[in-house]
N, C-alpha and C positions, 0 to 999 in steps of 0.2 A: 487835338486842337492846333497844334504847331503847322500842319499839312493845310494851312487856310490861307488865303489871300489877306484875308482881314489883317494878319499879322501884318504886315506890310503896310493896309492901311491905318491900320493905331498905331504903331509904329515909328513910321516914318522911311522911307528909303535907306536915308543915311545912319540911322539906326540900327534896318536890321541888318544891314550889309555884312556879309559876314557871317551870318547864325546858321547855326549846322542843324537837324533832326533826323532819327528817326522815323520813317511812317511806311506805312503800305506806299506804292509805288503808284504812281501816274499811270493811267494806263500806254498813254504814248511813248514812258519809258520801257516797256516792255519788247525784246525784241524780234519774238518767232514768227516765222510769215504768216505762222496762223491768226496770231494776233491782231498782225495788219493787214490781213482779210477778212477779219473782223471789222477792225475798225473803220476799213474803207467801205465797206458793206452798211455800217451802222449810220456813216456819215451820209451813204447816197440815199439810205430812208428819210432817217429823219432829219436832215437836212444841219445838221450840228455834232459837234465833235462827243463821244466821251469822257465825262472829267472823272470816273469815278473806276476805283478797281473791282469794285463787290459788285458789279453787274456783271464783269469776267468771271469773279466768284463764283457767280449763281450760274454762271453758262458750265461752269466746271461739275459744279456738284449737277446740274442736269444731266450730261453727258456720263457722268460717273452709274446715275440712278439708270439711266438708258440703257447702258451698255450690261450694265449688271442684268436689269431685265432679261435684253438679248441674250448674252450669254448663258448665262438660268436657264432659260426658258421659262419663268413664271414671274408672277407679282407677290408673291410670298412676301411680308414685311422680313419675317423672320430668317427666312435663307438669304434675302436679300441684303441682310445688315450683317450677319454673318459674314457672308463674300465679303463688299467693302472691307470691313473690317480684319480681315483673313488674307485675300487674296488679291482685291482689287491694285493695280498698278497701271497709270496711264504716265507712257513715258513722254506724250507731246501734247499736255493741256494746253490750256489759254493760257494759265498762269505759267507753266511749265511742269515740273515730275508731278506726279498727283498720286500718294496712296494714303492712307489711315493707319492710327492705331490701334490697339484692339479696344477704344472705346469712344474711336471714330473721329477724332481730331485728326482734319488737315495735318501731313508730316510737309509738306512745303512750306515753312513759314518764309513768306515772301516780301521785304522790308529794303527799303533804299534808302541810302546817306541823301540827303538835300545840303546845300549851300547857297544862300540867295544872295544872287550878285549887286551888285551897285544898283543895278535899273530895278531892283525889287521883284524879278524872276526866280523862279525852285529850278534850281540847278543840280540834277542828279548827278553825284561823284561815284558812286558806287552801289551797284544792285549785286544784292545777298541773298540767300535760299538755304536755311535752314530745318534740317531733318535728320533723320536717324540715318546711320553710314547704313551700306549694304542693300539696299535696294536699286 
């Protein structure tokens, strides 16, 4: 809830000036050029920007399900959740590294510092990428 505009609106400017959080990341904070071929892509469809990260989310885990496919070579649910779960590693998502656990959680947890300035703008300080060392 802190990742809202609203804050700002209930708030006040002068209020929230200053307030730090936690949240999943903007997508325009994101920085790989895949990213912003993404998002230059999505803007010349549909005619407006992305505000949200779980639509890169879900582009991630598509591209995960795809590739495993290809790779396989079948739709098997069960070898398929295996792999992910095993062997999948994609070193250039949308998000950024992409593999699993062995009971399939995202290991990229992917979370930015915010600071909202004076004009009541989310000012990214710092993007983070948490996950297990060694991959």
């Amino acid at each position: 809830g802190a990742n809202d505009t609203d804050l700002v609106k209930i708030a006040g400017e002068k209020a929230s000036a200053g307030f730090s959080f936690i949240s999943p990341p903007a997508p325009e904070d994101l920085r790989s050029p895949r990213v912003k071929t993404f998002l230059d892509r999505y803007m010349k469809v549909y005619g407006t920007r992305l505000t949200s990260i779980y639509a890169l989310f879900a582009g991630d885990a598509f591209i995960a399900v795809t590739e495993s496919i290809r790779r396989l070579q079948t739709t098997d649910p069960d070898r398929i959740s295996d792999y992910l779960h095993r062997n999948y590693f994609n070193p250039a998502a949308l998000t950024g590294k992409q593999y699993f656990d062995y009971k399939g959680d995202v290991m990229n947890d992917l979370h930015g510092l915010y600071k909202v300035d004076n004009a009541g703008r989310f000012i990214l300080q710092n993007l983070m990428a948490h996950g297990h060392v060694g991959k």
